[in-house]
LOLO-604728 format. One record per atom (N, C-alpha, C): atom name; x, y, z; residue number from 1. Coordinates in nm, 3 decimals, m for minus. Layout:
ATOM  drendo  px  py  pz  zase
ATOM  CA  X  Y  Z  NUM
...
//
This chain:
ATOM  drendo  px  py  pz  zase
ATOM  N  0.082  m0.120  0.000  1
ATOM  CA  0.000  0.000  0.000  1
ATOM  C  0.087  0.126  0.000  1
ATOM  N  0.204  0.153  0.086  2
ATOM  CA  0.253  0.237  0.110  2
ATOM  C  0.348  0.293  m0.084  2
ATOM  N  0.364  0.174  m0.104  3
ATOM  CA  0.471  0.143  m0.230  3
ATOM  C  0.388  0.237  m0.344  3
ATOM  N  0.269  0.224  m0.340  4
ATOM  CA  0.180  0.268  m0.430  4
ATOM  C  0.171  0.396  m0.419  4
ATOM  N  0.134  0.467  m0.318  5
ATOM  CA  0.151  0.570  m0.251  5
ATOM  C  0.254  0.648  m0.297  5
ATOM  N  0.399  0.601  m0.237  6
ATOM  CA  0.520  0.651  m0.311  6
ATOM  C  0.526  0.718  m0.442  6
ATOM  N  0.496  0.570  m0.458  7
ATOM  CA  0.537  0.622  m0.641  7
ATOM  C  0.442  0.665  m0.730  7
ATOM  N  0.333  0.693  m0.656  8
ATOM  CA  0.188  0.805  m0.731  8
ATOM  C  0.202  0.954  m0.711  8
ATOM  N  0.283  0.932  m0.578  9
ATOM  CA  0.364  1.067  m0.532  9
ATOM  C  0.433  1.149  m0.634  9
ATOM  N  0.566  1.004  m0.659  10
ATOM  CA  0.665  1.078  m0.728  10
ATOM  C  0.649  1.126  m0.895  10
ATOM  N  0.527  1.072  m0.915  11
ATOM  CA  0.498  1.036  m1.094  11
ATOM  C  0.456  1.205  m1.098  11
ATOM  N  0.332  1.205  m0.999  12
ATOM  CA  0.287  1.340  m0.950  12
ATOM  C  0.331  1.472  m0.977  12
ATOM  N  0.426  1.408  m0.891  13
ATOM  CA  0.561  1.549  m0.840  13
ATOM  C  0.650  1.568  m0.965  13
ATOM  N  0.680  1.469  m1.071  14
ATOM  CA  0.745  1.509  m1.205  14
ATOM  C  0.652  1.525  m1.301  14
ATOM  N  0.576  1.469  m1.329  15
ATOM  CA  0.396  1.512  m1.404  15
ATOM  C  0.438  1.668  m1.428  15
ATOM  N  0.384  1.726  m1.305  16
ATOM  CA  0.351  1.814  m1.265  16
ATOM  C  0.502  1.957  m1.275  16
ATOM  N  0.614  1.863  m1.251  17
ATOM  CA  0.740  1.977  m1.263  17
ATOM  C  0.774  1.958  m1.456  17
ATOM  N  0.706  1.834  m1.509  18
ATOM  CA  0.707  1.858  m1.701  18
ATOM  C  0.611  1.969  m1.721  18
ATOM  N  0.466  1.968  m1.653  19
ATOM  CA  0.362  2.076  m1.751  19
ATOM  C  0.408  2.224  m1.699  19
ATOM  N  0.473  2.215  m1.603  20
ATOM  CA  0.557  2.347  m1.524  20
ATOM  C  0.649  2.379  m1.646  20
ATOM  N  0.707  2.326  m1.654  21
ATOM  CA  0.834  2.325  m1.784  21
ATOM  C  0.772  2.397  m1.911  21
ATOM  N  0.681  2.336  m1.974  22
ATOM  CA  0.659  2.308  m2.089  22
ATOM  C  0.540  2.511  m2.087  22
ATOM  N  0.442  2.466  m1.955  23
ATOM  CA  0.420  2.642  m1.955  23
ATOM  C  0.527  2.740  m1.943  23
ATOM  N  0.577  2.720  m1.917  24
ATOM  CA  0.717  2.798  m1.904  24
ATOM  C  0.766  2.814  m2.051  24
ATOM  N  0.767  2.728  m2.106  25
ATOM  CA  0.848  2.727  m2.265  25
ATOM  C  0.759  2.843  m2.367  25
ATOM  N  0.603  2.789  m2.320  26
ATOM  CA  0.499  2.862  m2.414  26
ATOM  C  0.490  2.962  m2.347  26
ATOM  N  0.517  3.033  m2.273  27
ATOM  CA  0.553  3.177  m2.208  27
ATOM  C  0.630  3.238  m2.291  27
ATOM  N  0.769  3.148  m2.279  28
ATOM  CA  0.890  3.202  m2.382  28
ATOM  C  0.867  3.256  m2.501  28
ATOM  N  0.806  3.127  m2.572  29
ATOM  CA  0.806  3.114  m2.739  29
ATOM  C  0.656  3.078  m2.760  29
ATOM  N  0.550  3.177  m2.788  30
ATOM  CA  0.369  3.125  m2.757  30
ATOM  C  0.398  3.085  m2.923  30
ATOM  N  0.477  3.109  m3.024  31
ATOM  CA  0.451  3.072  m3.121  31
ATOM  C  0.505  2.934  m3.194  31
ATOM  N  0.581  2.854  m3.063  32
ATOM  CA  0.674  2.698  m3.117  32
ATOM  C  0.536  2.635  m3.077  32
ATOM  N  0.482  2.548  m3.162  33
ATOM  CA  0.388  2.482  m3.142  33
ATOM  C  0.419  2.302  m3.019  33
ATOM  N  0.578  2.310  m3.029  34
ATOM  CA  0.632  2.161  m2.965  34
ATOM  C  0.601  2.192  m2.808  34
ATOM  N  0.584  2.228  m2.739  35
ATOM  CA  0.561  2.302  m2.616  35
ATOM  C  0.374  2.263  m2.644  35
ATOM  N  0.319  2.305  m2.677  36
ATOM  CA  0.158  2.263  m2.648  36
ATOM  C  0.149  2.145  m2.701  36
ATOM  N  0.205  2.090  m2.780  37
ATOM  CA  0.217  1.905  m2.802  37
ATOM  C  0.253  1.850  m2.672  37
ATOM  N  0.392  1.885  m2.675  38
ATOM  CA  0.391  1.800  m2.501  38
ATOM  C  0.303  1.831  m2.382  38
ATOM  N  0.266  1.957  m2.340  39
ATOM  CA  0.180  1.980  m2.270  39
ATOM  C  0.050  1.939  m2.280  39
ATOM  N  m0.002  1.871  m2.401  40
ATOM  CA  m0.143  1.809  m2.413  40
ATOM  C  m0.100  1.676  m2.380  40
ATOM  N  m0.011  1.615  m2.453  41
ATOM  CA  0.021  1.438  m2.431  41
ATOM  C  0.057  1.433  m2.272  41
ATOM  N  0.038  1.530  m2.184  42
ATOM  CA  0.117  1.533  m2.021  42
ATOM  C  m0.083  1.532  m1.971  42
ATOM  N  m0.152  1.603  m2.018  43
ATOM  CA  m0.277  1.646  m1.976  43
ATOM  C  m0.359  1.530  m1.993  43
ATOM  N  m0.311  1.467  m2.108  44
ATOM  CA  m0.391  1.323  m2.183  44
ATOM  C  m0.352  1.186  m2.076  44
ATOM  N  m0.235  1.243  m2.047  45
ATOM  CA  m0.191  1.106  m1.891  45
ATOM  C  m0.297  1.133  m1.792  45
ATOM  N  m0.303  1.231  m1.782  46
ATOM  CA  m0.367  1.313  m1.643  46
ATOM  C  m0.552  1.270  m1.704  46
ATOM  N  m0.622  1.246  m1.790  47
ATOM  CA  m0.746  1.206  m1.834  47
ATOM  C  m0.783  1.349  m1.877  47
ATOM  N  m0.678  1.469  m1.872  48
ATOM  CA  m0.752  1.558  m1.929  48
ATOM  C  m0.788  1.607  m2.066  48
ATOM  N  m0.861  1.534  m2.110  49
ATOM  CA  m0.887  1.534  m2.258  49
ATOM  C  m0.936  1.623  m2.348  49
ATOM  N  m1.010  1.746  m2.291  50
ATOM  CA  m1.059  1.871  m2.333  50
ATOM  C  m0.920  1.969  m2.358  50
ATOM  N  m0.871  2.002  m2.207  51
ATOM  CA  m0.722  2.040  m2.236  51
ATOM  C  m0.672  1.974  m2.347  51
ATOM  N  m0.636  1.866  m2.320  52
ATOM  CA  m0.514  1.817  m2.399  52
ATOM  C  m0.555  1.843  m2.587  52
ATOM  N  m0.679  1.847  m2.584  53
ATOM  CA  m0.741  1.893  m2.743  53
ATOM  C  m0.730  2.016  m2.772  53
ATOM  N  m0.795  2.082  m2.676  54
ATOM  CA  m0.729  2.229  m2.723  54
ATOM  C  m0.611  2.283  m2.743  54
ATOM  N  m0.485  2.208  m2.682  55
ATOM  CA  m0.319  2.224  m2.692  55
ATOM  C  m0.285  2.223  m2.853  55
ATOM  N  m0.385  2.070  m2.830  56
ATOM  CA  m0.305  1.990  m2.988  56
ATOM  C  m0.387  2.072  m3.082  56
ATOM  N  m0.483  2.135  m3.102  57
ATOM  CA  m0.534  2.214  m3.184  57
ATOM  C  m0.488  2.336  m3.248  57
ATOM  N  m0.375  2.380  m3.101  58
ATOM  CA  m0.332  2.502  m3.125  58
ATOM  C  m0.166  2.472  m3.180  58
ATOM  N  m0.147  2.347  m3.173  59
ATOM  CA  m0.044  2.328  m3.196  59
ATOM  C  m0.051  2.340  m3.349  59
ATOM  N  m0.159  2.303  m3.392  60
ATOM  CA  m0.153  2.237  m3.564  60
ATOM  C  m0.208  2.369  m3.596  60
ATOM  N  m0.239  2.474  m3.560  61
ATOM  CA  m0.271  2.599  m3.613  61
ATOM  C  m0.151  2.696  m3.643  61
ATOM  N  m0.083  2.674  m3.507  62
ATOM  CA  0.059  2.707  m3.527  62
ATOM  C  0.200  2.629  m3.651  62
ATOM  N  0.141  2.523  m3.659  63
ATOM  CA  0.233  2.448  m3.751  63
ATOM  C  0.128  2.333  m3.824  63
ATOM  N  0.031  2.372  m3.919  64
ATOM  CA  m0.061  2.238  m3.960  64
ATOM  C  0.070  2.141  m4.049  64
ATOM  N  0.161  2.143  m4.075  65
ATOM  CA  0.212  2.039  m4.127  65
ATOM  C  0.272  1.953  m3.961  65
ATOM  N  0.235  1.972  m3.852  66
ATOM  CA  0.264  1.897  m3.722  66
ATOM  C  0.234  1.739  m3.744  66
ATOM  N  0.290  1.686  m3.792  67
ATOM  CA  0.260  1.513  m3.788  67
ATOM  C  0.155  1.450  m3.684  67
ATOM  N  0.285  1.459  m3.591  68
ATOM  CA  0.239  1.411  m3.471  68
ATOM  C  0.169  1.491  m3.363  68
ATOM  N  0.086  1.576  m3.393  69
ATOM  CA  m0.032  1.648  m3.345  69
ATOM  C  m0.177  1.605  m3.426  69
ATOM  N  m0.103  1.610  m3.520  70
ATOM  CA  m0.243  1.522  m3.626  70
ATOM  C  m0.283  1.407  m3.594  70
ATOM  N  m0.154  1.306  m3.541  71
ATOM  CA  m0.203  1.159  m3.540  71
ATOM  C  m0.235  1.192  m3.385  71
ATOM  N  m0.201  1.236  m3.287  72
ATOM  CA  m0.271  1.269  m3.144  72
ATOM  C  m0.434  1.313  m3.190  72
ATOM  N  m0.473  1.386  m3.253  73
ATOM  CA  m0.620  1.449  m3.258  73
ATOM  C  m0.680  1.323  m3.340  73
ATOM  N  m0.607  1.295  m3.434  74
ATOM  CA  m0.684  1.127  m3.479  74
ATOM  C  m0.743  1.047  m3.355  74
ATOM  N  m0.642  1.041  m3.287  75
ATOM  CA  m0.659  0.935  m3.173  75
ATOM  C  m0.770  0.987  m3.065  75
ATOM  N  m0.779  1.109  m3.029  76
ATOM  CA  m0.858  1.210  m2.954  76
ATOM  C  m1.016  1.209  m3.046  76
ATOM  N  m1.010  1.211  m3.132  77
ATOM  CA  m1.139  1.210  m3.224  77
ATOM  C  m1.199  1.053  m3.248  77
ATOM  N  m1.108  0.967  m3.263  78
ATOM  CA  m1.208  0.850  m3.300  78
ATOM  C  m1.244  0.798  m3.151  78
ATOM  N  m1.179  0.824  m3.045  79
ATOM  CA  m1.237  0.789  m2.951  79
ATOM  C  m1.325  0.864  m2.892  79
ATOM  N  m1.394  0.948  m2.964  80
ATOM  CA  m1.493  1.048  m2.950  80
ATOM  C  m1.606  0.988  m3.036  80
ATOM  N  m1.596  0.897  m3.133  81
ATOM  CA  m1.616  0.869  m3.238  81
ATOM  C  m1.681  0.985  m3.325  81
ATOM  N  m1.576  1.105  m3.363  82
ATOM  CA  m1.615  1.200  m3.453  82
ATOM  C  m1.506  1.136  m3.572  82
ATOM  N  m1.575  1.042  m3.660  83
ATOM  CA  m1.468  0.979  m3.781  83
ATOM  C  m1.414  1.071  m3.835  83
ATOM  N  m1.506  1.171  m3.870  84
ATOM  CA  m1.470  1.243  m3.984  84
ATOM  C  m1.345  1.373  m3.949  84
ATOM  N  m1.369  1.371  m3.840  85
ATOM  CA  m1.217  1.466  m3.753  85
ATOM  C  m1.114  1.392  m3.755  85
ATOM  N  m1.122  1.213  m3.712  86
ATOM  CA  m0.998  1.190  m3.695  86
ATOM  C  m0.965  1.151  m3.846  86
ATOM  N  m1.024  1.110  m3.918  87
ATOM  CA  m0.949  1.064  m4.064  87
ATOM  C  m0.870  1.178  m4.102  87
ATOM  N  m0.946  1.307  m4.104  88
ATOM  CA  m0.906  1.439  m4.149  88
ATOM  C  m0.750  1.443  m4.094  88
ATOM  N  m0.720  1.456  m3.976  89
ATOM  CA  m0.605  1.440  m3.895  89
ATOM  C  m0.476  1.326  m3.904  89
ATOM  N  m0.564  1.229  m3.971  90
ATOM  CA  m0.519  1.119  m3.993  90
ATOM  C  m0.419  1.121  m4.129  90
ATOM  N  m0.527  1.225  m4.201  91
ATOM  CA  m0.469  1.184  m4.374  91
ATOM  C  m0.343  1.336  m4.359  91
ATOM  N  m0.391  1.451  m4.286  92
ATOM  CA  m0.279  1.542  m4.270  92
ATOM  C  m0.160  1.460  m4.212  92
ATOM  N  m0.145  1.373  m4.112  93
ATOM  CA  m0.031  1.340  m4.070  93
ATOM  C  0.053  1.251  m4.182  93
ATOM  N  m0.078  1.165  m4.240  94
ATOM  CA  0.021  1.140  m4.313  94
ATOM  C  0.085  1.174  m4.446  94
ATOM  N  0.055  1.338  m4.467  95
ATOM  CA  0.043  1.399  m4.570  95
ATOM  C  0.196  1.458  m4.516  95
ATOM  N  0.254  1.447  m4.409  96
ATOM  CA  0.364  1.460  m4.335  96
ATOM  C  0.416  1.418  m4.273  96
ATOM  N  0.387  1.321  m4.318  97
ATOM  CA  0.529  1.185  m4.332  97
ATOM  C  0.517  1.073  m4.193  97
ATOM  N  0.346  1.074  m4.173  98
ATOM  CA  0.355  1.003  m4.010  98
ATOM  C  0.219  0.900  m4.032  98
ATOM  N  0.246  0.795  m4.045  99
ATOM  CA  0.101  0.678  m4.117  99
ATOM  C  0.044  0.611  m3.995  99
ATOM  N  0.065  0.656  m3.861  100
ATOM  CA  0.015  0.574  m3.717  100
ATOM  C  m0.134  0.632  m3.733  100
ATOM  N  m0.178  0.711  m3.776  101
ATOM  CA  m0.311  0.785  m3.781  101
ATOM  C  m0.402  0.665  m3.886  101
ATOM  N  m0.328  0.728  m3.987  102
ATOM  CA  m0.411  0.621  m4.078  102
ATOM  C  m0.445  0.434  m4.016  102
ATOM  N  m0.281  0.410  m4.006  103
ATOM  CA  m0.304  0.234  m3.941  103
ATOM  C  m0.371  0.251  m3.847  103
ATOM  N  m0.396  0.364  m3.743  104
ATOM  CA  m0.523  0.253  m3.642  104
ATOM  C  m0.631  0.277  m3.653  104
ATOM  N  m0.669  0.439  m3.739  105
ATOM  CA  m0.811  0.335  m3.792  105
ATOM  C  m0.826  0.277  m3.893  105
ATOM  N  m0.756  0.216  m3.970  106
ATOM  CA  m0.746  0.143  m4.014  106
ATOM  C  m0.776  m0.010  m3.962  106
ATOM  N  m0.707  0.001  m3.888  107
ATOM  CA  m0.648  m0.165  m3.767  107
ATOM  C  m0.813  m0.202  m3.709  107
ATOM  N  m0.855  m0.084  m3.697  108
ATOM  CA  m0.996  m0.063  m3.625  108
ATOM  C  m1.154  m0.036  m3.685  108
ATOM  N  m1.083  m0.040  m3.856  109
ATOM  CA  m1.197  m0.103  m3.935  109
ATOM  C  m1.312  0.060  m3.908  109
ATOM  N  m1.269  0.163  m3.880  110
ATOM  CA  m1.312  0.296  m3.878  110
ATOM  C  m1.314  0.339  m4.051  110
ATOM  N  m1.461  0.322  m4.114  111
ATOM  CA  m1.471  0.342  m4.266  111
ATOM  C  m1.431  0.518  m4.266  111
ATOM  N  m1.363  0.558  m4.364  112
ATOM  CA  m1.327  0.724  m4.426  112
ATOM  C  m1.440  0.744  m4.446  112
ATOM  N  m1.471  0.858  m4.406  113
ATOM  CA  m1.616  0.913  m4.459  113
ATOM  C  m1.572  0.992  m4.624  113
ATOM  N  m1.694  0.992  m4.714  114
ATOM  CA  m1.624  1.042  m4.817  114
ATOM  C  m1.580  1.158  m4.864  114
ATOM  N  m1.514  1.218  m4.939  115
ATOM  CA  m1.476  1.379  m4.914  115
ATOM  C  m1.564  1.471  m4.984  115
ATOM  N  m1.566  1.550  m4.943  116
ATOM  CA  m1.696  1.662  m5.014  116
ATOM  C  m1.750  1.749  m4.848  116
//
């Protein structure tokens, strides 16, 4: 019991000194979009999933060729089941050079809605 304790502590206590960091960075530089990527994938540990969407949103506004912000909002959207957000996200990532979007829904039999 105690063991558990500990180390929920310590995950906590560095959790918490990364999203410290990472606000700190987007203080610095509000316009590097890598700073609200990590700060959403830190929020997405934490179950915060509203946060962590709005990060990655702003991330890909700041940089829409972001790969791996695309295949994060893929993943954030089909488990929303909004298809048509995550394919969208899906086909940008891999329109930049990152195909994990596409393979899982793919893997997961999630039909493309059609374009128009």
């Amino acid at each position: 019991m105690w063991r558990k304790e500990i180390v929920e502590f310590a995950l906590d206590f560095e959790t918490r000194k990364h999203v410290e960091e990472q606000l700190a960075w987007i203080a610095a530089d509000p316009a590097d979009p890598k700073p609200y990527y990590h700060l959403a994938q830190l929020y997405r540990m934490q179950y915060k999933q509203d946060e962590g969407l709005a990060l990655l949103l702003e991330a890909v506004r700041l940089d829409g060729d972001f790969a791996e912000a695309h295949v994060s909002l893929s993943e954030i959207y089909a488990v929303r089941e909004d298809y048509k957000a995550a394919w969208k996200h899906a086909r940008s990532a891999q329109r930049n050079g990152n195909e994990r979007g596409v393979d899982l829904l793919a893997r997961f039999h999630i039909p493309e809605p059609p374009m128009g």
